[in-house]
C-alpha angles and dihedrals in degrees: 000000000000120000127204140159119231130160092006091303134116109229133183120213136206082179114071106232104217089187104064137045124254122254116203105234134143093201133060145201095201146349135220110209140164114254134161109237141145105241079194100051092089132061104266116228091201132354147188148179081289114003134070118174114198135190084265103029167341121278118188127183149187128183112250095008108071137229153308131201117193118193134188091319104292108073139068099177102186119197102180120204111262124298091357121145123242099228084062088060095047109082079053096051086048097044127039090006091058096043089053089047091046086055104045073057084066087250121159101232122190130188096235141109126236147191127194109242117182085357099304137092120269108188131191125203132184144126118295111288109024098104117274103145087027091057085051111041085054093057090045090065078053087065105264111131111229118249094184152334135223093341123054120179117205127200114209092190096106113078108206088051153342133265156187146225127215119271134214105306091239128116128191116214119192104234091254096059085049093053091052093049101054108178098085092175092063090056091049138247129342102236098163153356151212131175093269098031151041124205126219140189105233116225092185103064125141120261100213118114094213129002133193113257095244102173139354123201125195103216112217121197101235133144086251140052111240137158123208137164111254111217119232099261091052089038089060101045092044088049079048095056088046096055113124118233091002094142093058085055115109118215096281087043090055095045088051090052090049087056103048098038077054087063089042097063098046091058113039124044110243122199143185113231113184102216097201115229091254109095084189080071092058096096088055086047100055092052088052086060099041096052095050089057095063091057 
């Protein structure tokens, strides 16, 4: 069994991780494991293209990939198609699964990217598309280690604020970032593919174990670059629409996420930064945030 620490959880493996670095532990939160199961055996109490949530559990699924099957927290149960490999499921494992799991643990999770500046987290939201890993990984050349991409968890436990624990230490590039960027070698590791994206093992990644929530931007896809402050009402909305999986939350579930993004937000500034539609720009855009968070 392999053993890692992601989002703040102790998980033990069958399936050997590539991606991420062993952590010595005896004990585990939660496991991720192969099994042979029906996501379709059981009455579904919602379902989509590739979802069904059912009284026991999460099913996810993708044609010609295989399945997950994410219970009470503390399982990710993976019955890959026939003869697939298992690198091919693991961008999918890492990625939606977690972010269930992370949610059945009572976890805020945002789709969002982050990066730890002055020893906080500093986390940009925004459609797909509009930049989130590309915003950080810019400012991690910068010299700003990555927390997480596309999927932040955030833990309300503390009073005086919230925080957040380190992801999986993976970013996705659209192919023309990585064209921009040129030198390959100094994001990490290609680990896989698809026809939008590639996936990279990041070298650069904090080692902090959990860091305050310092700032969050909700990135906006304008001609020009432009910061301004966001006001509670259209903070809230815009931590509502970021919010990962909401679609598979049933109506307790929804009521739960309104009241946390509400702490959220009275907690933690959150800002509108228009990017501009010129990558050329992302350098300029990375100073403005740089120098706003020294502020």
């Amino acid at each position: 069994m392999y053993h890692y620490l992601l989002h703040g959880i102790n998980i033990q493996s069958e399936i050997k991780l590539s991606q991420l670095s062993l952590v010595q532990s005896t004990s585990y939160d939660a496991e991720i494991r192969l099994s042979d199961f029906d996501p379709f055996k059981d009455e579904a109490l919602k379902e989509g293209i590739n979802f069904r949530v059912t009284e026991n559990a999460v099913f996810l699924f993708w044609k010609d990939i295989g399945s997950i099957k994410i219970k009470d927290g503390t399982e990710i149960l993976i019955n890959p198609e026939k003869n697939q490999k298992i690198d091919i499921i693991l961008p999918f494992i890492l990625g939606p699964a977690l972010a269930v799991l992370l949610h059945q643990r009572k976890k805020v999770i945002l789709h969002a990217s982050a990066v730890e500046m002055n020893g906080e987290a500093v986390a940009f939201m925004g459609d797909t598309g509009f930049g989130k890993s590309t915003t950080a990984m810019i400012l991690q050349r910068k010299g700003h280690p990555m927390v997480s991409d596309d999927i932040l968890s955030v833990n309300l436990t503390r009073r005086e604020y919230p925080t957040v624990n380190p992801g999986t230490p993976v970013i996705k590039l659209r192919y023309d970032v990585t064209e921009l960027l040129k030198e390959e070698e100094h994001i990490g590791k290609i680990f896989y593919e698809n026809p939008i994206k590639k996936f990279y093992q990041i070298k650069d990644w904090t080692n902090k174990k959990t860091l305050r929530l310092k700032s969050i931007y909700i990135l906006k896809n304008e001609d020009e670059i432009n910061l301004e402050t966001y006001n509670g009402h259209e903070a809230f909305l815009a931590l509502i629409a970021n919010s990962f999986l909401i679609r598979l939350f049933n109506k307790q579930e929804k009521l739960d996420n309104f009241r946390q993004c509400h702490k959220i937000i009275e907690k933690v500034p959150i800002k509108l930064l228009s990017t501009g539609k010129d990558l050329e720009n992302l350098d300029n855009l990375a100073d403005i945030i740089i120098k706003e968070e020294k502020k």
